[in-house]
mmCIF file as gemmi writes it, N, C-alpha and C atoms, coordinates in Angstrom:
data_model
loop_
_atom_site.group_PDB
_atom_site.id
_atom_site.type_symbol
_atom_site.label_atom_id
_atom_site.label_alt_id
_atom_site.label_comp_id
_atom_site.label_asym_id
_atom_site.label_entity_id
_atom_site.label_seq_id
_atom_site.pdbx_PDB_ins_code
_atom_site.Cartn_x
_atom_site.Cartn_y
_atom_site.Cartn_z
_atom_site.occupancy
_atom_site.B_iso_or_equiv
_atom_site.pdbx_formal_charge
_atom_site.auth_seq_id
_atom_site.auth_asym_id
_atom_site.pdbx_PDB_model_num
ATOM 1 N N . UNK Axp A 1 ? 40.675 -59.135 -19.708 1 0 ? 1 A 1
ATOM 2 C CA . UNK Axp A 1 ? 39.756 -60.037 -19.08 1 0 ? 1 A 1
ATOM 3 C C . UNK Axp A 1 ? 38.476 -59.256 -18.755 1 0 ? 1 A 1
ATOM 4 N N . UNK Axp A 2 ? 37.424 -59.936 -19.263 1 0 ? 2 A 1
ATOM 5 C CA . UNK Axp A 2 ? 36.146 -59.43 -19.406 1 0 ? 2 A 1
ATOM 6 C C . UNK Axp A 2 ? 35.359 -59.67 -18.16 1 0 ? 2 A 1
ATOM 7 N N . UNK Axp A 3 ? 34.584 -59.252 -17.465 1 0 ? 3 A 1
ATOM 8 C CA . UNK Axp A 3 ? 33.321 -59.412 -16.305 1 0 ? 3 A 1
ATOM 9 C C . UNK Axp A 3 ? 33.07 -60.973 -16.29 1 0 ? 3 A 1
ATOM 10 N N . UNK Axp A 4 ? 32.762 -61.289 -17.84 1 0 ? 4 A 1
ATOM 11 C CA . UNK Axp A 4 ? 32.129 -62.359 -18.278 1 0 ? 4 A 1
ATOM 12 C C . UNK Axp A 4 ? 33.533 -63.783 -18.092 1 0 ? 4 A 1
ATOM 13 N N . UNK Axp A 5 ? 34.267 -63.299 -18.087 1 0 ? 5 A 1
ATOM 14 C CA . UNK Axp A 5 ? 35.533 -63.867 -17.896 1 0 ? 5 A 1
ATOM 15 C C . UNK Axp A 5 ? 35.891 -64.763 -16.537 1 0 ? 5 A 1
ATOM 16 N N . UNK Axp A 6 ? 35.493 -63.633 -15.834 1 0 ? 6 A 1
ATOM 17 C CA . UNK Axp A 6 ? 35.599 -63.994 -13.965 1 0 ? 6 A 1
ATOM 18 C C . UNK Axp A 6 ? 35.221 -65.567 -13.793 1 0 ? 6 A 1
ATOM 19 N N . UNK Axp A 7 ? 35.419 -66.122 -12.635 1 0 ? 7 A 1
ATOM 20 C CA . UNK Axp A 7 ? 34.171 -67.273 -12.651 1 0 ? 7 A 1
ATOM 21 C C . UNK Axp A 7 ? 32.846 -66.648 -11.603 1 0 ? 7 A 1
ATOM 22 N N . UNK Axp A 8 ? 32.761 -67.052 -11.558 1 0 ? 8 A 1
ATOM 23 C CA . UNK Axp A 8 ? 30.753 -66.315 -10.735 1 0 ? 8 A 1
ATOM 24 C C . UNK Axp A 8 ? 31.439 -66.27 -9.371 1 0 ? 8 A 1
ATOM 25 N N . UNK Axp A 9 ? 31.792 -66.805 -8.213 1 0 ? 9 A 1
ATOM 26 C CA . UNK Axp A 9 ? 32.365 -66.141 -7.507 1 0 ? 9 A 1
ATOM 27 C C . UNK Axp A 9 ? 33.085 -64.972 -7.257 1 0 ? 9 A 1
ATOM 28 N N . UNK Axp A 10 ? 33.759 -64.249 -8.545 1 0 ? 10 A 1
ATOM 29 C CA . UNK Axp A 10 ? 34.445 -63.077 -8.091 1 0 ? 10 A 1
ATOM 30 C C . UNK Axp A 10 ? 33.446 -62.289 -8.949 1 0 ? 10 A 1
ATOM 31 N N . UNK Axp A 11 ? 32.46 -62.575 -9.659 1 0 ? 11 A 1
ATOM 32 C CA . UNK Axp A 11 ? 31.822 -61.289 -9.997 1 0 ? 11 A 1
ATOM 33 C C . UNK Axp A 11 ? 31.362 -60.244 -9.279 1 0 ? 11 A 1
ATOM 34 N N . UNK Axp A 12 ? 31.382 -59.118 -9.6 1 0 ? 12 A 1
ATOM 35 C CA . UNK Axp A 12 ? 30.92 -57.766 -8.629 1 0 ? 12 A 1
ATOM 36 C C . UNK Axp A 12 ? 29.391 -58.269 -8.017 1 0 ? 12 A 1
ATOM 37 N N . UNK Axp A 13 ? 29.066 -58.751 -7.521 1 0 ? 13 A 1
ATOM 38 C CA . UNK Axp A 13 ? 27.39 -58.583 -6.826 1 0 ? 13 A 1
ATOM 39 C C . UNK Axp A 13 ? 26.646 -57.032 -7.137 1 0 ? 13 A 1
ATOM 40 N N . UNK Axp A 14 ? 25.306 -57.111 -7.746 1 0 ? 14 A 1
ATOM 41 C CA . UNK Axp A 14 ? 24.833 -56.273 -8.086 1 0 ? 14 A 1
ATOM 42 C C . UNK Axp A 14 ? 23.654 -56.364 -6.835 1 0 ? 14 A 1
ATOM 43 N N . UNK Axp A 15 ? 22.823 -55.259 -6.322 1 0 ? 15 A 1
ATOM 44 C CA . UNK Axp A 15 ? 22.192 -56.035 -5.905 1 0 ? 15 A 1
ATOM 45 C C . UNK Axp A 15 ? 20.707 -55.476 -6.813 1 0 ? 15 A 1
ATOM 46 N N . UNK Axp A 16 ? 19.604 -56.717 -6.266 1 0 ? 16 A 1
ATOM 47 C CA . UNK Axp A 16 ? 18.402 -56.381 -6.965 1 0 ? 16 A 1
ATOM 48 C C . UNK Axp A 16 ? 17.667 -55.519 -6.629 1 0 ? 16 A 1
ATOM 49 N N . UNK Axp A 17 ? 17.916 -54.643 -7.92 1 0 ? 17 A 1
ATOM 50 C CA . UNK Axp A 17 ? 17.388 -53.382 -7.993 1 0 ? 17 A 1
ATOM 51 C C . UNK Axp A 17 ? 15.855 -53.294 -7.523 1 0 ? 17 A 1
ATOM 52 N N . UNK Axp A 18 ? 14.647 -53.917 -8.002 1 0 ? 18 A 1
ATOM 53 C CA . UNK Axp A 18 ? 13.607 -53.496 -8.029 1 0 ? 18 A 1
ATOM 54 C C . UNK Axp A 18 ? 13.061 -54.076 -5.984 1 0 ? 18 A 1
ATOM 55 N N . UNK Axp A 19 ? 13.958 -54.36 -6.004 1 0 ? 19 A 1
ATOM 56 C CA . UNK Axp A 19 ? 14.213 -55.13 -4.203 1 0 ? 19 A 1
ATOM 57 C C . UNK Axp A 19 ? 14.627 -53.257 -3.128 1 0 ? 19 A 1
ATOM 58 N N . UNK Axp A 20 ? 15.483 -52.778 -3.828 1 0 ? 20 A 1
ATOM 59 C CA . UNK Axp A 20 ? 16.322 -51.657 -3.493 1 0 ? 20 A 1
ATOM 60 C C . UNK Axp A 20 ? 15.241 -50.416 -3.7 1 0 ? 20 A 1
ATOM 61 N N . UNK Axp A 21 ? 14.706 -50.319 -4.797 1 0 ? 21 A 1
ATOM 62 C CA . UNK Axp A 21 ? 13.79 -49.47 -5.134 1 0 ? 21 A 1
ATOM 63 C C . UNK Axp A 21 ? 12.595 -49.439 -3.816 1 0 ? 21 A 1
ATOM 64 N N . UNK Axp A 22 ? 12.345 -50.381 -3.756 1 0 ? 22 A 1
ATOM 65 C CA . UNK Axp A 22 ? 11.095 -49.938 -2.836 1 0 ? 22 A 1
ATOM 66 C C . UNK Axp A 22 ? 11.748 -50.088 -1.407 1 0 ? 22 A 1
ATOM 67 N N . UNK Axp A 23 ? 12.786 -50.551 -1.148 1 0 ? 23 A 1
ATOM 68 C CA . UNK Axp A 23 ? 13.659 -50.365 0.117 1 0 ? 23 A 1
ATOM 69 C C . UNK Axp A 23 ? 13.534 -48.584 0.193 1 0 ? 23 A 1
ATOM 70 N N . UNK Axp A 24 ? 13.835 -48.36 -0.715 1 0 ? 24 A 1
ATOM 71 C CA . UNK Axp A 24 ? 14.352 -46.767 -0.66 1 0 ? 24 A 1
ATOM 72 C C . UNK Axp A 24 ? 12.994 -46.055 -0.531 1 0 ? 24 A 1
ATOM 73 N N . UNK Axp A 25 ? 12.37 -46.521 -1.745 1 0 ? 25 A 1
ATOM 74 C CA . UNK Axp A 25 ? 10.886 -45.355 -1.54 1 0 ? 25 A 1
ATOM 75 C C . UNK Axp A 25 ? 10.423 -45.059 -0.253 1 0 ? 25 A 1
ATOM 76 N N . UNK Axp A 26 ? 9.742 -43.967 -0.522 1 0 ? 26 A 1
ATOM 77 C CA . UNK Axp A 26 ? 8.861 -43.041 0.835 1 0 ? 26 A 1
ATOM 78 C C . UNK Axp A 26 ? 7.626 -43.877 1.345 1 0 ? 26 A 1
ATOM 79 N N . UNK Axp A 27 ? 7.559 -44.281 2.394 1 0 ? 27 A 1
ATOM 80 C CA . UNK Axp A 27 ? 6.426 -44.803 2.923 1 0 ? 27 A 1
ATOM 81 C C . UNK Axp A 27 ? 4.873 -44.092 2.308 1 0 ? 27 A 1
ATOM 82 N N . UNK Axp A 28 ? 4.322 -45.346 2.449 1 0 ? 28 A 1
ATOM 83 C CA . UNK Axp A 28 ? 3.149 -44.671 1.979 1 0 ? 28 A 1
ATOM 84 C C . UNK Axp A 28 ? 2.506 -43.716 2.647 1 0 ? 28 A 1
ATOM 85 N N . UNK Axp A 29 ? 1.715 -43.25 2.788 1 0 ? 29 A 1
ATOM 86 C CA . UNK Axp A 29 ? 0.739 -41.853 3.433 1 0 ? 29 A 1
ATOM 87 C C . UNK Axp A 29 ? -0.941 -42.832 3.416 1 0 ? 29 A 1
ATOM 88 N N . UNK Axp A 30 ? -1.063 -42.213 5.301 1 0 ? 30 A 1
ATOM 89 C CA . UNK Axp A 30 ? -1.998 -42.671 5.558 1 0 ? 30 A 1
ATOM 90 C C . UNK Axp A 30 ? -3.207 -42.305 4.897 1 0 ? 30 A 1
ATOM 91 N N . UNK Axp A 31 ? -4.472 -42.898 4.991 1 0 ? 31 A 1
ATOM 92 C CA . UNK Axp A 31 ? -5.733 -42.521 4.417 1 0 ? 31 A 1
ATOM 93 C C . UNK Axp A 31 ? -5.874 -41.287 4.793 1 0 ? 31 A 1
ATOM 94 N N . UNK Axp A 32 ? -5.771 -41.159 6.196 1 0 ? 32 A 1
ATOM 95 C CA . UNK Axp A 32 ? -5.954 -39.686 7.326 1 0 ? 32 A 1
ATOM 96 C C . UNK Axp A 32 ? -5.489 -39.754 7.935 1 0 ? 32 A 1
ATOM 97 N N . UNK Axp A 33 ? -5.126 -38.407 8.388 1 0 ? 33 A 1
ATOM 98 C CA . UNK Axp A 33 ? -4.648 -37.726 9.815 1 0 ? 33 A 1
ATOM 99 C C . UNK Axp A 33 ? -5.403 -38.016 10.956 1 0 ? 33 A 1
ATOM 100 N N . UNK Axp A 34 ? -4.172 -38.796 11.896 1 0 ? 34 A 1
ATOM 101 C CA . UNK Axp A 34 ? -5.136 -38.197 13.173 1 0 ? 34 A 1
ATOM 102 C C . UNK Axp A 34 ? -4.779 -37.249 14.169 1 0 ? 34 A 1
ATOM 103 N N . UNK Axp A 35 ? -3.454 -36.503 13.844 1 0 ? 35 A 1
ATOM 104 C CA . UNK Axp A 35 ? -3.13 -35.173 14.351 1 0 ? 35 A 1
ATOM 105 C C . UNK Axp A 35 ? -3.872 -34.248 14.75 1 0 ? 35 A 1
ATOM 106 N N . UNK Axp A 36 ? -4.834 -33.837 13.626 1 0 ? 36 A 1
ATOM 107 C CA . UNK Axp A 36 ? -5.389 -32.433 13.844 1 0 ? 36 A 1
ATOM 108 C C . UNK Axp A 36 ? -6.822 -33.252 15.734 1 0 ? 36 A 1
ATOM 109 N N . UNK Axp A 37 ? -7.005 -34.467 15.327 1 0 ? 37 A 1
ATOM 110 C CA . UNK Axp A 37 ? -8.042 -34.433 15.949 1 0 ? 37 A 1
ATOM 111 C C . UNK Axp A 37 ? -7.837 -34.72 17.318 1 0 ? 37 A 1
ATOM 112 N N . UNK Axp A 38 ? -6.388 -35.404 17.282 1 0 ? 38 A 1
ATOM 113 C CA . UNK Axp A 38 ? -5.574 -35.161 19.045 1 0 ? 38 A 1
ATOM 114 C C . UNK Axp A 38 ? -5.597 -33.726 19.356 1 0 ? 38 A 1
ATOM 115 N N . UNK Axp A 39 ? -4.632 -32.968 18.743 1 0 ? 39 A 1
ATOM 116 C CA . UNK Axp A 39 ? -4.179 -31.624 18.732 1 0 ? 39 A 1
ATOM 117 C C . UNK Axp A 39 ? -5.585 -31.125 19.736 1 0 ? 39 A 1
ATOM 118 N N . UNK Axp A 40 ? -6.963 -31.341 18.627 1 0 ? 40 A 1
ATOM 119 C CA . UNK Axp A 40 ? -8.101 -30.629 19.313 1 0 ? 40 A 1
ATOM 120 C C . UNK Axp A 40 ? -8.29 -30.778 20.573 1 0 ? 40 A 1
ATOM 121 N N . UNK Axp A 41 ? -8.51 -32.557 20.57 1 0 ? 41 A 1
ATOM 122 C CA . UNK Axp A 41 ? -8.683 -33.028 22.13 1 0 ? 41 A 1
ATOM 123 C C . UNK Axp A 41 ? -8.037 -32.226 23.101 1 0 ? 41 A 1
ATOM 124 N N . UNK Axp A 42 ? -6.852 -32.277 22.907 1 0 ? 42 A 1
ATOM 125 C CA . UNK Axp A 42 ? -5.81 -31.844 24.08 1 0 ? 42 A 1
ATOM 126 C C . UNK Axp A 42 ? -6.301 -30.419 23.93 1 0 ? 42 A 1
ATOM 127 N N . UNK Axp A 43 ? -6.298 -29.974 23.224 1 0 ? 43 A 1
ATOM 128 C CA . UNK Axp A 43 ? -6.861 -27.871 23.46 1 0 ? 43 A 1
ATOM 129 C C . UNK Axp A 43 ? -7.951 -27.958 23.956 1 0 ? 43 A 1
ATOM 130 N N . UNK Axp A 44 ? -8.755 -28.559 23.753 1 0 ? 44 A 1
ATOM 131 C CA . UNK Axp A 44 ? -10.148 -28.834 25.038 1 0 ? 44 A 1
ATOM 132 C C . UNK Axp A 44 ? -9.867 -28.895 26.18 1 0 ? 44 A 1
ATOM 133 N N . UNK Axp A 45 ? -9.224 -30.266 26.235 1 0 ? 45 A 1
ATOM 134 C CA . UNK Axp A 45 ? -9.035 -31 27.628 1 0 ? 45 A 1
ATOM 135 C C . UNK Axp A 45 ? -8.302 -29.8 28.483 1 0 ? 45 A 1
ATOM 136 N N . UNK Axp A 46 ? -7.466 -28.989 27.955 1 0 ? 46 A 1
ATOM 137 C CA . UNK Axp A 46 ? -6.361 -27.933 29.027 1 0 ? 46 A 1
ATOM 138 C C . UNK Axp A 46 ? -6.64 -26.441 28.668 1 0 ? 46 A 1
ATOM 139 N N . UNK Axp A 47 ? -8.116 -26.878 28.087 1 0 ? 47 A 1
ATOM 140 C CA . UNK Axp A 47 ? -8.598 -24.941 28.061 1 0 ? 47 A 1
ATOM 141 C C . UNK Axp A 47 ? -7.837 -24.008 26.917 1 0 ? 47 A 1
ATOM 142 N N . UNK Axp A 48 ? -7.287 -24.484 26.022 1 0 ? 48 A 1
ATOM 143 C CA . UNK Axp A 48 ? -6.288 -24.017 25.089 1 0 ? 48 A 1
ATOM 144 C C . UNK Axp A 48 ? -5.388 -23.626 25.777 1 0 ? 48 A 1
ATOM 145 N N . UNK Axp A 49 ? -4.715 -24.118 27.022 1 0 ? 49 A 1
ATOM 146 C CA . UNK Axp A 49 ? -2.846 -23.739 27.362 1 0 ? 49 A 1
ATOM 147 C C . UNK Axp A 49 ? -1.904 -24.237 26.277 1 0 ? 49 A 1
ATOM 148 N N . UNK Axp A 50 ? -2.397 -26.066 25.901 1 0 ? 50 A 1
ATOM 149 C CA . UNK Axp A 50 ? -1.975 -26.238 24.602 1 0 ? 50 A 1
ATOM 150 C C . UNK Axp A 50 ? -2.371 -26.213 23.185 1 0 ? 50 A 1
ATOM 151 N N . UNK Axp A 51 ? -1.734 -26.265 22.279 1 0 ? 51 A 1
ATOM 152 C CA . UNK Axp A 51 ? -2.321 -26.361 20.71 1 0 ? 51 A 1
ATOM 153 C C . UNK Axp A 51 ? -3.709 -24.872 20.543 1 0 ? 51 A 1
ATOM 154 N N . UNK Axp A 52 ? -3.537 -24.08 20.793 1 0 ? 52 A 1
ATOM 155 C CA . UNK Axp A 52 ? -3.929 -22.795 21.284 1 0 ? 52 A 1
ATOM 156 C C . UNK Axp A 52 ? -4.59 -22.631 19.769 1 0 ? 52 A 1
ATOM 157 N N . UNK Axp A 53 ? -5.265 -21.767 19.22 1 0 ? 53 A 1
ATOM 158 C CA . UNK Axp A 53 ? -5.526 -21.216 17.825 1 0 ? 53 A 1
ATOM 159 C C . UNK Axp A 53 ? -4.918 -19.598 18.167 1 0 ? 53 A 1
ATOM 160 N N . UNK Axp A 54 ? -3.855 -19.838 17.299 1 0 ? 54 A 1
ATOM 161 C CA . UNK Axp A 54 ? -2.79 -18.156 16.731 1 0 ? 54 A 1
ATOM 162 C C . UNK Axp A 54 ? -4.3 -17.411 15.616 1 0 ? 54 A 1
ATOM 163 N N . UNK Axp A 55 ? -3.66 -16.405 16.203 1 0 ? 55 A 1
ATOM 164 C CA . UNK Axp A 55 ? -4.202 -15.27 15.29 1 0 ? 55 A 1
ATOM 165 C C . UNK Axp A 55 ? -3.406 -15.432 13.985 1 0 ? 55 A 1
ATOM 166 N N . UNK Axp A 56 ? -4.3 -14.899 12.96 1 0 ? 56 A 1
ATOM 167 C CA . UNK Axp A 56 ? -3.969 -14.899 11.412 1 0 ? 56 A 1
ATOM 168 C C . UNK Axp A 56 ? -2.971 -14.522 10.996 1 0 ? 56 A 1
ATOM 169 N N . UNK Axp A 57 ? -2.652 -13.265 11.887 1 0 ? 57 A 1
ATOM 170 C CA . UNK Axp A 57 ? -1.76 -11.927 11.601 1 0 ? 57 A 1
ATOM 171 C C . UNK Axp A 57 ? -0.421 -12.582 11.897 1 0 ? 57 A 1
ATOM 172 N N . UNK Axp A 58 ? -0.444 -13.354 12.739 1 0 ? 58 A 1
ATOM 173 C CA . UNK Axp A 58 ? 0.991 -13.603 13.375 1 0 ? 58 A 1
ATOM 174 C C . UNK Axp A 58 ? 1.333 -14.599 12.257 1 0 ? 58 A 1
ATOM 175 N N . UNK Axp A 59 ? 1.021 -15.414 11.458 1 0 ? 59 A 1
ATOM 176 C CA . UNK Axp A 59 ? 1.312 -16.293 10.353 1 0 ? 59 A 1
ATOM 177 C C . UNK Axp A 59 ? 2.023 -15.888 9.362 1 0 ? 59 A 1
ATOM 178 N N . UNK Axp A 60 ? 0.926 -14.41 8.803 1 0 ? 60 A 1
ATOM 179 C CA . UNK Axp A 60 ? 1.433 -14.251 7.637 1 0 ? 60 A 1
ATOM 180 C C . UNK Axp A 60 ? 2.587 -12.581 7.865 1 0 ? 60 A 1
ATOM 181 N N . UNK Axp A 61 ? 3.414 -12.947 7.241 1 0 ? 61 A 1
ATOM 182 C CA . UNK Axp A 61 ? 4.442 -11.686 7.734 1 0 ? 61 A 1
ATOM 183 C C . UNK Axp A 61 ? 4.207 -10.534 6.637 1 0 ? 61 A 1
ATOM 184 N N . UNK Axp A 62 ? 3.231 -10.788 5.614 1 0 ? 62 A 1
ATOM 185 C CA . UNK Axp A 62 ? 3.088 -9.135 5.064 1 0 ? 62 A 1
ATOM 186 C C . UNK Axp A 62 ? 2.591 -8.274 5.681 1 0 ? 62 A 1
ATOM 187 N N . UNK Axp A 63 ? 2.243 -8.233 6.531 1 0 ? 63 A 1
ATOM 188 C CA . UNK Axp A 63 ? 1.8 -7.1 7.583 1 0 ? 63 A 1
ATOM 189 C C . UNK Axp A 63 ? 2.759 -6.386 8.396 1 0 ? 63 A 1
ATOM 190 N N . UNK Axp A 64 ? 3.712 -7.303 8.837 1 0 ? 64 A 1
ATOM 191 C CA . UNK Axp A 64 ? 4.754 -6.911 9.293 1 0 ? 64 A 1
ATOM 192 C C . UNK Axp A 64 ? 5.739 -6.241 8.546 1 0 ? 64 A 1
ATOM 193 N N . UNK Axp A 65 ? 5.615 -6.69 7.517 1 0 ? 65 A 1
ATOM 194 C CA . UNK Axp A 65 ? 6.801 -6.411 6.326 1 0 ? 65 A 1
ATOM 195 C C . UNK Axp A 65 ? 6.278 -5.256 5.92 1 0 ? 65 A 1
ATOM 196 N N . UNK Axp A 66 ? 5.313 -4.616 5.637 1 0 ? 66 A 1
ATOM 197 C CA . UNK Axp A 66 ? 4.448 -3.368 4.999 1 0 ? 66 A 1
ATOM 198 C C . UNK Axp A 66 ? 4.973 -2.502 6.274 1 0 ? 66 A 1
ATOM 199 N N . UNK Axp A 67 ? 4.651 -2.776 7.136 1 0 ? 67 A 1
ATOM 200 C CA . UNK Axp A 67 ? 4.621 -1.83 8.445 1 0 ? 67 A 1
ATOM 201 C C . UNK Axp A 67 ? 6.16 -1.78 8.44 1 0 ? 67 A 1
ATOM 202 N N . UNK Axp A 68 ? 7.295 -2.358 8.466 1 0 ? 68 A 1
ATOM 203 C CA . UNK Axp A 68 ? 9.017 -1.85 8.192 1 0 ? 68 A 1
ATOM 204 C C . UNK Axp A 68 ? 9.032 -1.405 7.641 1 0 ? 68 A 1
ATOM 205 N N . UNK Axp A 69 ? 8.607 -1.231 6.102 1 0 ? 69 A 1
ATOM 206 C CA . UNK Axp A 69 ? 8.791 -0.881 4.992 1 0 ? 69 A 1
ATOM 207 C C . UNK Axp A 69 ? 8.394 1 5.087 1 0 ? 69 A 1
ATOM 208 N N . UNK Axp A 70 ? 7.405 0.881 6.141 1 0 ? 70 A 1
ATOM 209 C CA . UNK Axp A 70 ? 6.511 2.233 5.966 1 0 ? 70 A 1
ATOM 210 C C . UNK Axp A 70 ? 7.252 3.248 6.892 1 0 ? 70 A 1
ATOM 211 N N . UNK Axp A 71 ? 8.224 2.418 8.252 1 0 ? 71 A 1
ATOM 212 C CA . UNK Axp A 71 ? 8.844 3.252 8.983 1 0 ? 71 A 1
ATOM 213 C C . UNK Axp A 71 ? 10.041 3.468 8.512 1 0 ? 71 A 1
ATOM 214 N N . UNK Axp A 72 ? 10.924 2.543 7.75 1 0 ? 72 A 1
ATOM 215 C CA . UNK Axp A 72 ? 11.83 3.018 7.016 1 0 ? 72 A 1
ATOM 216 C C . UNK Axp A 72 ? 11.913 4.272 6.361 1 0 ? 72 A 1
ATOM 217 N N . UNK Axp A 73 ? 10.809 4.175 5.261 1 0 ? 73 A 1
ATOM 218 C CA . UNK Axp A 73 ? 10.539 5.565 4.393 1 0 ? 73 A 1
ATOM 219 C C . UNK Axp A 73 ? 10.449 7.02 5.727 1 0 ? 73 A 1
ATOM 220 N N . UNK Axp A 74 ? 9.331 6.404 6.109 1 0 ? 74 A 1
ATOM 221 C CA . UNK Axp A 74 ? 8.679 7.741 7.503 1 0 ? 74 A 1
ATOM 222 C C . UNK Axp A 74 ? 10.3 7.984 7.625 1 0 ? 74 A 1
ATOM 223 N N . UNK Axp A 75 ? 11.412 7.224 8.465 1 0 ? 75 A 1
ATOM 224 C CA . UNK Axp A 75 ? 12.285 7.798 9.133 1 0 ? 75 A 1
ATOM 225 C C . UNK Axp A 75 ? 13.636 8.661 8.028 1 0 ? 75 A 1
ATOM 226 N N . UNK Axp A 76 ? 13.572 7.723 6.627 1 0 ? 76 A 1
ATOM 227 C CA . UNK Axp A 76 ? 14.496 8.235 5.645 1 0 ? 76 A 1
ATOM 228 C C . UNK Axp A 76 ? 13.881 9.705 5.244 1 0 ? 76 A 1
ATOM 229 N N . UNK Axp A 77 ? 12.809 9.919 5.095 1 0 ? 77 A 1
ATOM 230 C CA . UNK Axp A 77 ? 11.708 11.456 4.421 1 0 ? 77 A 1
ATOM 231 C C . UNK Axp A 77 ? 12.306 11.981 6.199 1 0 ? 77 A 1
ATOM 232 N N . UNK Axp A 78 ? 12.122 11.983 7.118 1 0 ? 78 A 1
ATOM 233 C CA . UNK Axp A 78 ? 12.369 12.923 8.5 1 0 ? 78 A 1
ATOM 234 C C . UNK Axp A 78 ? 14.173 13.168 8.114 1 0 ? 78 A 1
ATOM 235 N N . UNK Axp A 79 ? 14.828 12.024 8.233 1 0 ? 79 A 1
ATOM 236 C CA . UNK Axp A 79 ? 16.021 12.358 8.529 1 0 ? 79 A 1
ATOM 237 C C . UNK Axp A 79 ? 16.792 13.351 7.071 1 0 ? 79 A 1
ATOM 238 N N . UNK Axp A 80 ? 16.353 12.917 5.975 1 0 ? 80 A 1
ATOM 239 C CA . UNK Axp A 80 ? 16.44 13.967 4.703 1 0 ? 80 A 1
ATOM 240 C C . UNK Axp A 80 ? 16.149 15.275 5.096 1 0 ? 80 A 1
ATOM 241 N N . UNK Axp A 81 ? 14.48 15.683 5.403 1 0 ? 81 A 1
ATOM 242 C CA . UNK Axp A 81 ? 14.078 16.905 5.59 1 0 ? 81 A 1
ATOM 243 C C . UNK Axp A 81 ? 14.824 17.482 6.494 1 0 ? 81 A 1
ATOM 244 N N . UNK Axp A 82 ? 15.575 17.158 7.638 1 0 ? 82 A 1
ATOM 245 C CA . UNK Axp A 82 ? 16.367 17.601 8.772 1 0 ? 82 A 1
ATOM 246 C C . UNK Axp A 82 ? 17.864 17.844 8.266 1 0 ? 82 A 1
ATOM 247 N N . UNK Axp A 83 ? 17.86 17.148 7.819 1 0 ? 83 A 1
ATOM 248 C CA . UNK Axp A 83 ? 19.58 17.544 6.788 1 0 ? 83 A 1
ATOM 249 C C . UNK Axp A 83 ? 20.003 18.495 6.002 1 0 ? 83 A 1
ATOM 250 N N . UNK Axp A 84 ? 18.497 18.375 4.951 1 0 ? 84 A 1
ATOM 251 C CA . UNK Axp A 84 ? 18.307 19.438 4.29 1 0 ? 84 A 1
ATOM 252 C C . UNK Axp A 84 ? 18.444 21.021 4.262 1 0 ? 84 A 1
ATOM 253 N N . UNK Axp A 85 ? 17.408 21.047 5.563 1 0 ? 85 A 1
ATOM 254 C CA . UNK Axp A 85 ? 17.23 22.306 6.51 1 0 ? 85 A 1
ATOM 255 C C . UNK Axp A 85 ? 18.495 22.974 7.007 1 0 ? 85 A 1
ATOM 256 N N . UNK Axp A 86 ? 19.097 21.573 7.648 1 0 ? 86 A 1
ATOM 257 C CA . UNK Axp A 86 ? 20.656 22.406 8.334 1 0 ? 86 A 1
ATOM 258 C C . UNK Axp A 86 ? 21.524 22.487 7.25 1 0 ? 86 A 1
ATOM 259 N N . UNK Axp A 87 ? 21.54 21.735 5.884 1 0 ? 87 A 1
ATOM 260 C CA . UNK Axp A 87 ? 22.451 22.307 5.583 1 0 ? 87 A 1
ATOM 261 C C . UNK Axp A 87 ? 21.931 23.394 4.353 1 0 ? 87 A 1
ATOM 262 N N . UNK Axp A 88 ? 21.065 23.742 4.213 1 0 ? 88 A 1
ATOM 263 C CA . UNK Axp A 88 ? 20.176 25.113 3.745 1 0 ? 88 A 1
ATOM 264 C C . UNK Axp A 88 ? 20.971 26.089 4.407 1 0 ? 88 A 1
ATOM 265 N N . UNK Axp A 89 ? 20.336 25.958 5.444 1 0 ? 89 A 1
ATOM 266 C CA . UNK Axp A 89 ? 20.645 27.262 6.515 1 0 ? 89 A 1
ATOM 267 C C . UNK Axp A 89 ? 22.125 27.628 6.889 1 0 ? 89 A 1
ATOM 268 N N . UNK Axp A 90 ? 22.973 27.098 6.513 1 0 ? 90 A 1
ATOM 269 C CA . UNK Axp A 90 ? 24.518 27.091 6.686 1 0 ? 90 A 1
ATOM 270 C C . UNK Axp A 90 ? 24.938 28.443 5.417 1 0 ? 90 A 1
C-alpha cells in the first residue's frame, strides 16, 4: 500500500515548506546600529566609568604572546647555562 493509497486523512502532513523557510531564516539586519551611539552617550554622561575606550594593547594578544615567548627562551638559555656549568665542573 502506497502513500497514494491512504485516503487524505491518514496521509503524513507535510508542512509548507516555503512557509517554514522563512519561519526559520535569520531576521533581517537593521539599516544601522544604534549601539555604538548609546554606548557613547552613556561614556559621556558618567565620565567614562562606563563603556570606557581600552587601550589597543590589551585587545590584541601578540604582544603578550611575544613577551612569553621571550621569557621562556631568557629562562630555558639561564637554566641550560647553569646546568651546564655544574655539571662541567663535576
Amino acid at each position: 500500500m502506497t502513500e497514494h493509497d491512504l485516503p487524505e486523512q491518514d496521509r503524513p502532513s507535510e508542512p509548507p515548506l516555503p512557509l517554514l523557510a522563512r519561519a526559520l531564516a535569520q531576521p533581517p539586519k537593521p539599516a544601522r546600529s544604534l549601539l555604538p551611539g548609546i554606548q557613547e552617550r552613556i561614556r559621556e554622561r558618567t565620565h567614562g566609568r562606563y563603556f570606557r575606550r581600552r587601550r589597543v594593547d590589551l585587545r590584541n594578544p601578540t604582544t603578550l604572546l611575544l613577551g612569553v615567548v621571550l621569557l621562556v627562551l631568557v629562562l630555558s638559555a639561564a637554566t641550560y647555562l647553569v646546568l651546564s656549568n655544574f655539571w662541567a665542573a663535576r
